[in-house]
Each structure stands twice: as C-alpha cells, then as structure tokens.
C-alpha positions, 0 to 999 in steps of 0.5 A, a space after each residue: 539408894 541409887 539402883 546403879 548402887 544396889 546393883 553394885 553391891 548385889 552378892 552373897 554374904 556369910 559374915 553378919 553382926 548380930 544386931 537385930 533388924 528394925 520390925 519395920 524394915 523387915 517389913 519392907 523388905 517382905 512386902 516385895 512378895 506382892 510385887 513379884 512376877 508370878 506366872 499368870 498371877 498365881 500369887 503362889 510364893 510365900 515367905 516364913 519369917 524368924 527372928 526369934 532367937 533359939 528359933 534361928 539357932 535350930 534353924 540353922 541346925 537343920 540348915 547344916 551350919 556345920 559344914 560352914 563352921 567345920 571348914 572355919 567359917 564363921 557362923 552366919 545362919 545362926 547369927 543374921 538376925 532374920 531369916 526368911 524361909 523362901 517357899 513356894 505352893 505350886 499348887 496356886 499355878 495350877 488352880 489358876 492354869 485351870 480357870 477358864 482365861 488360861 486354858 489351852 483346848 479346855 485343859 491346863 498347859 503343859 508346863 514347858 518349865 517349873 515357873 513356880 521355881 522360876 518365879 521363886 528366883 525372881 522373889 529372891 532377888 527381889 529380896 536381896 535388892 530391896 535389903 541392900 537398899 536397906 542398908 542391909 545384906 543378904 544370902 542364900 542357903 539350901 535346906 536337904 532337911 526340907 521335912 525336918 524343917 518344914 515340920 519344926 516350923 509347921 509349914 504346910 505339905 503344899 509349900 515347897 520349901 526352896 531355901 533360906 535367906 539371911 538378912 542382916 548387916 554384914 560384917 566389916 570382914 564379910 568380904 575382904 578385898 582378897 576375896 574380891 580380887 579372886 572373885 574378880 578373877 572369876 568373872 567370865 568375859 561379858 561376850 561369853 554372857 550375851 550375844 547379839 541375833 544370833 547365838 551362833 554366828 551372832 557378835 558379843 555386843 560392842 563395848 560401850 563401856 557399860 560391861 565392866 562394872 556390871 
C-alpha cells in the first residue's frame, strides 16, 4: 500500500469482524519489533501475542470490556481476533546505559524522560502502520488490572505492561461517516500544531496544501 494510504487510514478501531488472522501476517506485523527505535539499542520491548479464544475473552475481562459494552458499544477486545500485549522491560536501558560506550563521568545518565515508554509509543505506531498495510486495523486499550493480567498470562515481574492492542479486520460499521464528520470537527488547526524557529514569535508554517489531509 501506498504510505500516503496507510497514513490516511492510521485511527483507533473498536468494531472488528471475527475472522481470524492468517498466522503469517500476524508475523509480519509482530517482526516490526526488531525495527523499533529503542533508546541506545536497549532492544527492551516486548510483545505477547493471543489468539486463543477463551484466552482473548478473559483478557478482555481483565481488560474492562464492560465499560464499553455497558455504555452500548460493542464488544471488540473480546471479539479482534489478535491481541498483542505491548510491553516493556526497562530494565534493558539500564543494563545497557551502564555498559562502558554510554557512560557519562563513569555512571549511568540521569534520564532526562522514560524512553522505555517513549520508545513503547513508537512500537505501537509501528504496529498500527504495518497492520493497516495489511489490509487490517487496529486499537489501543489500557490494562488497570496490570498484575491480574500479567499474572494470568505469566509475564514476568521486570516487564511492564503498557497496554493492549487489537488487531483485526474492522467492521463495515467501525466508523460511520457521522462519526467522521465529528472527528473532523475535532481537529485542531494545523498552526496550532507546528510552528516554524520560534515557538513564540515564530509563524504557523504556510500553506502548501500538504496540511489538510494530514
């Protein structure tokens, strides 16, 4: 597909079909892992996959799907076909910010951010990118059960678990052009986005007709 295409269709789904996902895409699309930035090459993502069935459903329990449903929604943790446990081990940036090339006066850095969490973000949209060129879509939930979770599934105490993602093909009614027209409705001005030297005193870059499809 086209990037300008994926770009275009890059959004959150929370309708799916349950038709299951050939083993071999999901494996494309999981192998964007040893593509993601990492801070030093610290290489600390990880991802769990599940397609199991029952696994998915109680997933999706631990996961709140109730608070979707309850509001009238339909399911779609339960239902997308794939879901992948995003996860992180910061441990991996500090064993490697103490190795010898990355020392700063002999100790590990002060860590002006979390990159562990900002590279997770970068995996993630990595994901999402590579599904849709799939042909497939994908979404995003939080976990507040992170222990129940990590312990039903038996992921280790050093990995964090950052969040879930869907996969799947999304249903004909995921979004309906009224939900379109109010997310369009939404989008804030691309000047308030992106200025050019300056922050303060600096212009919203010019109109060169590449903003509004953006």
């Amino acid at each position: 597909m086209d990037f300008d295409a994926v770009l275009a269709n890059r959004r959150m789904v929370r309708h799916y079909l349950p038709d299951p996902v050939p083993p071999e895409t999901v494996d494309r699309i999981t192998a964007v892992v040893r593509k993601a930035p990492s801070a030093g090459f610290s290489q600390g993502h990880r991802l769990l996959v599940v397609t199991d069935p029952g696994t998915r459903e109680r997933v999706a329990e631990l996961a709140e799907e109730s608070y979707y449903t309850d509001r009238g929604e339909p399911p779609w943790l339960s239902v997308a076909p794939v879901l992948m446990v995003l996860g992180i081990c910061e441990d991996d940036y500090h064993a490697r910010y103490t190795r010898a090339d990355k020392l700063v006066d002999g100790r590990e850095m002060e860590w002006p951010a979390p990159y562990w969490w900002v590279d997770s973000g970068a995996l993630l949209t990595l994901i999402q990118l590579t599904a849709i060129n799939e042909g497939l879509a994908t979404g995003f939930a939080t976990v507040r059960a992170k222990d129940e979770l990590a312990a039903f599934l038996g992921i280790p105490p050093e990995i964090a678990v950052v969040g879930l993602i869907t996969v799947g093909r999304a249903h004909p009614d995921a979004l309906r052009p009224a939900d379109r027209e109010r997310l369009r409705g939404l989008r804030k001005p691309f000047g308030d986005l992106v200025r050019h030297e300056s922050w303060k005193d600096g212009a919203p870059p010019p109109d060169r007709g590449t903003a509004a499809s953006a």
